[in-house]
N, C-alpha and C positions, 0 to 999 in steps of 0.2 A: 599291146606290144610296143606301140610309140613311146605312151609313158614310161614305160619299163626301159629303152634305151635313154631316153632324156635323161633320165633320173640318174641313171647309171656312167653318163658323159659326164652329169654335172660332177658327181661324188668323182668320177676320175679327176676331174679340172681342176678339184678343190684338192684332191690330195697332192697328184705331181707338181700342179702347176707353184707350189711354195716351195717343195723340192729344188726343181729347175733354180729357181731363182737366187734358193740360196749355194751356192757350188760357186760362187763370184769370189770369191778368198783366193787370196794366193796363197804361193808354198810356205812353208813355212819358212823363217829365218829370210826372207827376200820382199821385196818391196812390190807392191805394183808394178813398176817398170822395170822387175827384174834384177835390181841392183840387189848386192847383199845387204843386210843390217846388220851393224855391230851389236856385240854383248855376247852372253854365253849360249850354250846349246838352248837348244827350245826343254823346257819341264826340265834344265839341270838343277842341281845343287835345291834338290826338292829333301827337307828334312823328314824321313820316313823311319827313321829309327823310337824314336819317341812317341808317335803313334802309334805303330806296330807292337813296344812294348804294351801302350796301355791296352790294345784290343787283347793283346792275348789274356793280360789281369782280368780284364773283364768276363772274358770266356772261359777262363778257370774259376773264378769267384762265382761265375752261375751254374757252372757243373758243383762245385762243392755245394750250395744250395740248394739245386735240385738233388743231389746225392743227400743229402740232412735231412727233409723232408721225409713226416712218416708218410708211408705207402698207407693207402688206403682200400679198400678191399672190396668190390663190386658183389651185390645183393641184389635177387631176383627177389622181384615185388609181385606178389601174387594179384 
């Protein structure tokens, strides 16, 4: 029963304790001591057009392909 808790503090210690530690960041767009930082919004002016085009190519060229594909037809093996 001892080692069963030990075991079981340790694995807590190792999970939260990197947790805790990492939550030291400030807010976004502010400094450590709270001043603002210049520049644009925090993820602005992120170009998502261009990639969103190509994911959709991608995912209609693999539906046309799996749609081209003969069908194949399952057989019971005596």
């Amino acid at each position: 029963m001892k080692n069963r808790l030990v075991n079981t503090l340790a694995i807590l210690v190792l999970v939260v304790g990197p947790a805790l530690t990492s939550l030291a960041q400030p807010n976004p767009n502010k400094q450590p001591s709270g001043d603002a930082v210049g520049g644009g919004p925090v993820g602005g002016n992120a170009p998502i057009g261009s990639g969103l085009i190509l994911t959709i190519g991608m995912g209609i060229a693999y539906g046309i392909k799996k749609l081209s594909e003969p069908k194949t037809e399952l057989t019971e093996k005596e």
